[in-house]
C-alpha positions as CSV (number, residue, x, y, z in Angstrom):
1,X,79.8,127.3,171.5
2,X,83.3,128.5,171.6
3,X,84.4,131.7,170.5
4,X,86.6,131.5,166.9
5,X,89.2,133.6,166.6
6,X,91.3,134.7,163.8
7,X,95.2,133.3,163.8
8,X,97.9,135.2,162.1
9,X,98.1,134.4,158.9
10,X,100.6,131.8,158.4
11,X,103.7,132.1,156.0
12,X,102.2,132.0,152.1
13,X,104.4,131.0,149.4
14,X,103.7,131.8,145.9
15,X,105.3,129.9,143.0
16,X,104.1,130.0,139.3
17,X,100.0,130.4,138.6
18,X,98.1,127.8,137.0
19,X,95.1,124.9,137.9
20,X,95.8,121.3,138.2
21,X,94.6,119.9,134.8
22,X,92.9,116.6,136.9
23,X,91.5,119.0,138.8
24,X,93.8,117.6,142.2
25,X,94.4,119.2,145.4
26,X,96.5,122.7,144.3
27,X,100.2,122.9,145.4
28,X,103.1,124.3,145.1
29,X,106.7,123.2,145.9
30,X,110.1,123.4,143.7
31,X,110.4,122.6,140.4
32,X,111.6,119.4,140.9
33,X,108.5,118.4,142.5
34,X,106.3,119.8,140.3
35,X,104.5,117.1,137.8
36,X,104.7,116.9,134.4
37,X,101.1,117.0,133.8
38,X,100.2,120.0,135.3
39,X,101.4,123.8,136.6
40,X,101.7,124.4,140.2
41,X,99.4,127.1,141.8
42,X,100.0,129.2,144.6
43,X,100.3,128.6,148.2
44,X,97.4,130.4,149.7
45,X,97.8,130.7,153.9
46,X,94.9,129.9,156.1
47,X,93.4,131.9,158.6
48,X,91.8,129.2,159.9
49,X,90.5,129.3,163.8
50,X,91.7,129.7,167.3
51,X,90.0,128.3,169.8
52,X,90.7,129.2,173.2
53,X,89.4,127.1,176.0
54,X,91.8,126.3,178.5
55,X,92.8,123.1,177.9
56,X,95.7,121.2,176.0
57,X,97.3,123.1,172.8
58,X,96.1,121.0,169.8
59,X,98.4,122.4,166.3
60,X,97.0,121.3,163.2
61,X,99.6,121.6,160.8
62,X,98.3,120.3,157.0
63,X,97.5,121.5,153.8
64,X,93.9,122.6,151.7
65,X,92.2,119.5,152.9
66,X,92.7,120.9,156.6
67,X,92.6,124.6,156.2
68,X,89.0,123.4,155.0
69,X,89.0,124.8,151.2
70,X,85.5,125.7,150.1
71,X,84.6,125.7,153.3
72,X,83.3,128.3,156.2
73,X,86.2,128.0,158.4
74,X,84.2,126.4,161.1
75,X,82.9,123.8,159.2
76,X,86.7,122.4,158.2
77,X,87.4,119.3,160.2
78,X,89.8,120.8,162.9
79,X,87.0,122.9,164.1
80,X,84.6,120.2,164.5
81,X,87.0,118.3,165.9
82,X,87.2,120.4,168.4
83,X,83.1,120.6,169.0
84,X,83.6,117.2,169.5
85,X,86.6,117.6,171.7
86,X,83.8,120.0,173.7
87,X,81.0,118.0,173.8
88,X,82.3,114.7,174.9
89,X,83.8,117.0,178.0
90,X,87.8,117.1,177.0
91,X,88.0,120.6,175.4
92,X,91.2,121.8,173.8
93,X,92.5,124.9,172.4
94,X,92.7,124.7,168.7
95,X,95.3,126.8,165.8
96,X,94.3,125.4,162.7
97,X,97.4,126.4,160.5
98,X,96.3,124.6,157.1
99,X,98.1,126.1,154.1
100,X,96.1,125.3,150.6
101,X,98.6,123.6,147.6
102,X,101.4,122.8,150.5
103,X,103.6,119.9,150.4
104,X,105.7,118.0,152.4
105,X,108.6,120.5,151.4
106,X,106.5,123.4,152.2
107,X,105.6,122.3,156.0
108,X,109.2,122.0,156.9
109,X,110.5,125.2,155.8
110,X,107.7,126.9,158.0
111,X,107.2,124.2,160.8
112,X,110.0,125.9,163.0
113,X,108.0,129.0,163.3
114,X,104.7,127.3,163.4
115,X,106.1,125.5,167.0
116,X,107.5,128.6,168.5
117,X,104.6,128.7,170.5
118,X,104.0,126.1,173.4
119,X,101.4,123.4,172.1
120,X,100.5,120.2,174.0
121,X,99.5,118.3,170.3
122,X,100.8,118.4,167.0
123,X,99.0,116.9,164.1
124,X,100.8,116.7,160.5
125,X,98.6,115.9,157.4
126,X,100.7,116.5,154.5
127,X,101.7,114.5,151.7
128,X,98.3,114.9,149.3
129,X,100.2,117.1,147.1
130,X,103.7,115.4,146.8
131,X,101.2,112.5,145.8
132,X,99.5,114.7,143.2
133,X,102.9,115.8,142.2
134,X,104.8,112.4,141.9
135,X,107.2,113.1,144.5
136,X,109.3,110.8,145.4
137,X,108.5,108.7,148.0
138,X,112.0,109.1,149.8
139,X,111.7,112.7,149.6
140,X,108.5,112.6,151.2
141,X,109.8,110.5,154.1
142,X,112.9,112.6,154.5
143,X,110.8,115.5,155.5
144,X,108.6,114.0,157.1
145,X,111.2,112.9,159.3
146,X,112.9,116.1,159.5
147,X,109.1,117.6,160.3
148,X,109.0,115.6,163.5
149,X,112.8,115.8,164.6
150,X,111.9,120.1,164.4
151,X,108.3,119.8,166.3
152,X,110.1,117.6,169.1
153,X,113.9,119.6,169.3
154,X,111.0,123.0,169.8
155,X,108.5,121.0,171.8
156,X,109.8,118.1,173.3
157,X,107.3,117.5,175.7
158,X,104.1,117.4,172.8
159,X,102.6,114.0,171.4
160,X,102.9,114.6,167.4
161,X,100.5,112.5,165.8
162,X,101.2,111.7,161.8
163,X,98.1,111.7,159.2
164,X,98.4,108.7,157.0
165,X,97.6,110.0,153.3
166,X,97.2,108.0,149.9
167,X,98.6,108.8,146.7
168,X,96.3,109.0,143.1
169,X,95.8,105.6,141.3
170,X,96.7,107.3,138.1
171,X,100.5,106.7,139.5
172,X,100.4,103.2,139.0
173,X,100.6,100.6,141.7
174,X,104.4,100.6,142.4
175,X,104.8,104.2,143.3
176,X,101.0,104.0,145.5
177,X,102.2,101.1,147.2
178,X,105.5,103.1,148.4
179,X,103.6,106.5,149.0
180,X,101.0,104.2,151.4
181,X,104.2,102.7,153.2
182,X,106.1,106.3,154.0
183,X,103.8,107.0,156.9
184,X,103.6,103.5,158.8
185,X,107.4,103.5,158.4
186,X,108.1,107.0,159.6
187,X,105.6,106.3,162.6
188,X,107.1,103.2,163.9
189,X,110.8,105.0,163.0
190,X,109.9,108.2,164.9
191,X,107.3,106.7,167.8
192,X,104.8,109.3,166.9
193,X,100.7,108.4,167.0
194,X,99.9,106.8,163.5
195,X,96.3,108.4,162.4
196,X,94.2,106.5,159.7
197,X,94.1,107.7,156.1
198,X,92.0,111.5,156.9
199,X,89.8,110.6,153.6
200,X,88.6,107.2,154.7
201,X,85.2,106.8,153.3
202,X,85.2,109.9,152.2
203,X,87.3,109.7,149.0
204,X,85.8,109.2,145.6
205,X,82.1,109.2,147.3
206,X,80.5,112.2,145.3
207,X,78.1,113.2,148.2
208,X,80.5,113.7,150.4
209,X,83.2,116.3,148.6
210,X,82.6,119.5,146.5
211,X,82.4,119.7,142.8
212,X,86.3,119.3,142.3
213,X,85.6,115.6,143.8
214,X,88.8,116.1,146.1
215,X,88.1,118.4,149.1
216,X,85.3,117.3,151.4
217,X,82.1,119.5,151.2
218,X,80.4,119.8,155.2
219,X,79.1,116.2,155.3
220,X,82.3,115.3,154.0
221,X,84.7,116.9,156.8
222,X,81.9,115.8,159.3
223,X,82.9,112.3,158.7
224,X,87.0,113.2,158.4
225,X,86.1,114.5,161.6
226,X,84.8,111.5,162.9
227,X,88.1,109.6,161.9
228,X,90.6,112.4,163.4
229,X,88.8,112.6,166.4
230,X,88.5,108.4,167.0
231,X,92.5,108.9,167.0
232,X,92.7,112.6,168.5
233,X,91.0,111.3,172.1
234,X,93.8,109.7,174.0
235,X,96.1,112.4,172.8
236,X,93.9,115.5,173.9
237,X,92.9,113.1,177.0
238,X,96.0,112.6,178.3
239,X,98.7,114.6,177.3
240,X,102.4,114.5,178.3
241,X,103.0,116.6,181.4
242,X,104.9,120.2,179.8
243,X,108.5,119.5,180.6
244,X,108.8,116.2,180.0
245,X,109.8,113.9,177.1
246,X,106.8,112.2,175.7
């Protein structure tokens, strides 16, 4: 198996301290996208895995759910997409550069250092926590937008490939339904790779997450895994040439 090593630890931003009273995926952004139902925690950074092996540059860029809270950091889904990646003979070099209780607000203000390095992929989940937070929908889509437009103006010759993400029920059906259409619409907007929603038959299945019934527990990111990887293939498989606009 690969060697793992150790990234830098990526940039960590602290706001007030405090535990999401239903128990949601912690975050942390300004206090206008804070909820009104519970505190904000910190920002903790991952020091999630490198893998070095040679082949295309794959960036995770996401929030607890990829940094792999609760989790060994070999058994959160980047790294065992990346096993897969090995094993089915298309092996890539993985950064996983989750950052737990990060939104959408949170990946922009640190996404220009994260592509200062050259990197063949880029995937974005983020979103989960502007969802937990109420965010508005537009605002969400503005940086996502602004997300990409950085990743290509650094990298324009990487495929960028955006994690669809679901908002809580709790919200009501209006604001789900617009939360659910931000990433289709930024996708077809911005031509990046549309990726299906990372908890698919994950979500809300007990056996499958940890105690908090949001992150995955191992069986859990096996099967995210799964999902990312069905979508990862032809990216890692044939990535743009460096150099050249995707």
């Amino acid at each position: 198996m690969q060697r793992l090593l150790s990234i830098a630890a990526v940039t960590t931003v602290c706001i007030a301290c405090g535990e999401t009273k239903n128990g949601g995926t912690p975050g942390a952004g300004t206090p206008a996208e804070r909820p009104t139902t519970s505190e904000a925690v910190p920002e903790v950074a991952s020091s999630g895995p490198s893998v070095r092996t040679g082949g295309p540059r794959v960036l995770f860029v996401g929030t607890s759910l990829t940094a792999g809270l609760g989790l060994d950091p070999d058994s959160a889904y980047p790294a065992l997409v990346a096993r897969k990646a090995e094993a089915a003979g298309t092996p890539f070099e993985l950064t996983n550069a989750g950052v737990s209780g990060e939104t959408s607000a949170g990946a922009l203000r640190r996404i220009d250092w994260l592509v200062k390095e050259p990197v063949d992929v880029v995937v974005i989940e983020t979103g989960a926590n502007d969802g937990l937070r109420g965010v508005d929908p537009d605002s969400t889509a503005a940086n996502l937008r602004a997300i990409i437009a950085r990743v290509r103006a650094a990298q324009p010759a990487a495929s960028v490939a955006l994690v669809q993400m679901e908002a809580p029920t709790n919200l009501g059906a209006t604001y789900t339904s617009r939360f659910h259409a931000v990433f289709p619409a930024i996708a077809k907007e911005t031509g990046v790779t549309l990726m299906p929603f990372l908890l698919d038959g994950v979500a809300g299945v007990a056996s499958l997450n940890q105690a908090d019934g949001i992150h995955p527990n191992e069986e859990g990111a096996r099967r995210v895994a799964t999902t990312v990887w069905g979508a990862l293939a032809p990216l890692v498989r044939s990535p743009p040439s460096r150099g050249q606009s995707p």
